[in-house]
GUTORVEX-386225 format. One record per residue (C-alpha): residue in one letter; z, x negated, y. Coordinates in Angstrom, 3 decimals, always signed. Layout:
// GUTORVEX-386225
{'a'; {Z; X; Y}} ...
***
This chain:
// GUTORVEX-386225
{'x'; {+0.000; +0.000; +0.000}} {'x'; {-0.773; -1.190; +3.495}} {'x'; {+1.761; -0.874; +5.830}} {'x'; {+0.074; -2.962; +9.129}} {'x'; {-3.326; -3.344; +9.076}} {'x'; {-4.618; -5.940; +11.898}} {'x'; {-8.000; -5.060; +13.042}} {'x'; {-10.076; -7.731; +14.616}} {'x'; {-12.862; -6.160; +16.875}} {'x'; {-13.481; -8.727; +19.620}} {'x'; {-14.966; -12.038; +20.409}} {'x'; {-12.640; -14.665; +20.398}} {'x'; {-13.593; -16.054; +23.457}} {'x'; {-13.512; -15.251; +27.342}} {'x'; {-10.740; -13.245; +27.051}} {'x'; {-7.170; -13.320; +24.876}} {'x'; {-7.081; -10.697; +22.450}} {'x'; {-7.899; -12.180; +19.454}} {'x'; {-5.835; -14.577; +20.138}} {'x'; {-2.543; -11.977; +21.096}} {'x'; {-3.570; -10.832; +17.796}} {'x'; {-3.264; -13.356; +15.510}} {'x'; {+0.150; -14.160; +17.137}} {'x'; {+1.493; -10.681; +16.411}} {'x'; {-0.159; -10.626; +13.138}} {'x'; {+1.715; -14.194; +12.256}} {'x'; {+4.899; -12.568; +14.048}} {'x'; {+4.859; -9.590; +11.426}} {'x'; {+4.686; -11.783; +8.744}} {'x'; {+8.632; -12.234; +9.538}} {'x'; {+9.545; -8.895; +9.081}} {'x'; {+6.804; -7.652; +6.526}} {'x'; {+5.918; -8.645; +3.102}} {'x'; {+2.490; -10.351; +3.034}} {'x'; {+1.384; -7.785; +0.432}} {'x'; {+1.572; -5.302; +2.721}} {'x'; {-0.322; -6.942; +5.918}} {'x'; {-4.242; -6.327; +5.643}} {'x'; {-6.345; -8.216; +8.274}} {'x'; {-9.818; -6.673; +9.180}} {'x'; {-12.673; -8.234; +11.120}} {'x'; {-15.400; -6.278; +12.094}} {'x'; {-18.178; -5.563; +15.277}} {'x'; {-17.965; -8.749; +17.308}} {'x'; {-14.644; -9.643; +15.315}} {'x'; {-16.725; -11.308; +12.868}} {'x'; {-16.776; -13.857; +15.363}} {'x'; {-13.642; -15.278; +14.906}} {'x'; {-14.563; -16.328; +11.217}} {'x'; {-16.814; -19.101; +12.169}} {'x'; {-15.947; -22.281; +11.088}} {'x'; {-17.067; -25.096; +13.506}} {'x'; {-16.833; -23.375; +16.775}} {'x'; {-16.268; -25.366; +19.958}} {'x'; {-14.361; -23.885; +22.816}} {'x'; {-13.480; -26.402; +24.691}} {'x'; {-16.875; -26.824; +25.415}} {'x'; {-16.599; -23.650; +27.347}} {'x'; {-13.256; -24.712; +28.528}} {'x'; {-11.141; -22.428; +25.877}} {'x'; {-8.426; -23.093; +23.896}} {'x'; {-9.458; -23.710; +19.954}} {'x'; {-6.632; -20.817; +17.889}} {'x'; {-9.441; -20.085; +15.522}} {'x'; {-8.038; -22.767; +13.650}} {'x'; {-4.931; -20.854; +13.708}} {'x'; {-6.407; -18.269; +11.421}} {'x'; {-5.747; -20.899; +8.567}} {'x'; {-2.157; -20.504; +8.724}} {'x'; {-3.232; -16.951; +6.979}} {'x'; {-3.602; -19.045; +3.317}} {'x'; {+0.019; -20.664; +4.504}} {'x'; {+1.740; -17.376; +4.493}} {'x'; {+0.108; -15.661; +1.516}} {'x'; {-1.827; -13.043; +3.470}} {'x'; {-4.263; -12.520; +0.976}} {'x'; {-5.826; -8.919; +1.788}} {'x'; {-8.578; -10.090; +4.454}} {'x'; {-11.583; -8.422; +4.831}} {'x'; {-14.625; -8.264; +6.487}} {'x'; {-17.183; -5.619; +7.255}} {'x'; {-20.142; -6.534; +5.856}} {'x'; {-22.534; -4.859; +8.423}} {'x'; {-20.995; -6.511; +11.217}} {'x'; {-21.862; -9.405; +9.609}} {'x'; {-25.711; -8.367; +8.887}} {'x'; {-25.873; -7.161; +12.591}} {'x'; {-24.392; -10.745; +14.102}} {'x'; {-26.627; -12.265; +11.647}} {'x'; {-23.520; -13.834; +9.880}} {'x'; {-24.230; -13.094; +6.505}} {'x'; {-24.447; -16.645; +5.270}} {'x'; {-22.156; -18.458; +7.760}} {'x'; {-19.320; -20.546; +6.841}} {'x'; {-16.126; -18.937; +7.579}} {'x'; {-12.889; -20.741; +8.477}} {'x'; {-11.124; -18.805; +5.923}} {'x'; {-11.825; -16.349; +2.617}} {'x'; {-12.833; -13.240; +3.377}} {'x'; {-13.505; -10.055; +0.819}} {'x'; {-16.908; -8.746; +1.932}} {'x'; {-16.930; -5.037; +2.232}} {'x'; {-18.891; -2.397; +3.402}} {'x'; {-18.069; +0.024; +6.637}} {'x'; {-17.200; +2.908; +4.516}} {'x'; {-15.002; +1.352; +2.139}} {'x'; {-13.247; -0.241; +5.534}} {'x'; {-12.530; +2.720; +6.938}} {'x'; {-11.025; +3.797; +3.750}} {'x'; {-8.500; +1.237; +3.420}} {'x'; {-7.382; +1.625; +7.215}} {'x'; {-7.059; +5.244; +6.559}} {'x'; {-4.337; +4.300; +4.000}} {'x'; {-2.253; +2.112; +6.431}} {'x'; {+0.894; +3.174; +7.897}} {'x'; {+0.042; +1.342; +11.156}} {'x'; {-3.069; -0.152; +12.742}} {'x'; {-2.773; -2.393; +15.133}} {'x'; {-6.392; -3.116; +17.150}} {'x'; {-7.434; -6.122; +18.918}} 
***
């Protein structure tokens, strides 16, 4: 059962959000049990997957990396929409971390069964 589902729906860059996010969603980790945290990344959310990326570049910190720490604390149920990633053109990127490839409607489904969904 999924009691806090993180949803990932922005860019990680230009603005904070994702960033926020991933701090809340390693701050519930504390008061949750891993098994039931699901992370979600889908529309431009996809984004933050990317392995290689290069903020400073556009004068940004790098937290991307960050999203590693999600092997570190056994968050295992990650997943990622699968027509986000056909839309970005992502379908055979390297990510920064394992991902289960799913499609929109099987998503939806899972977020449906969370107890609280948190959006960023």
């Amino acid at each position: 059962m999924i009691k806090l589902a993180f949803v990932f729906k922005t860019a990680p860059h230009g603005n904070a959000i994702s960033r926020e996010g991933l701090d809340a969603l390693l701050a519930a980790t504390a008061f949750c049990d891993e098994q039931e945290i699901a992370v979600f990344f889908l529309d431009d959310g996809v984004f933050n997957l990317i392995a290689n990326q290069q903020p400073e570049r556009i004068l940004q910190k790098d937290f991307i990396s960050t999203f590693k720490l999600l092997d570190l604390y056994d968050i295992e149920n990650r997943f990622v929409c699968q027509q986000s990633l056909q839309e970005n053109g992502l379908s055979q990127t390297e990510f920064i971390i394992n991902c289960e490839k799913i499609d929109r409607s099987l998503l939806v489904q899972k977020l449906k069964s969370a107890v609280q969904i948190l959006t960023f």
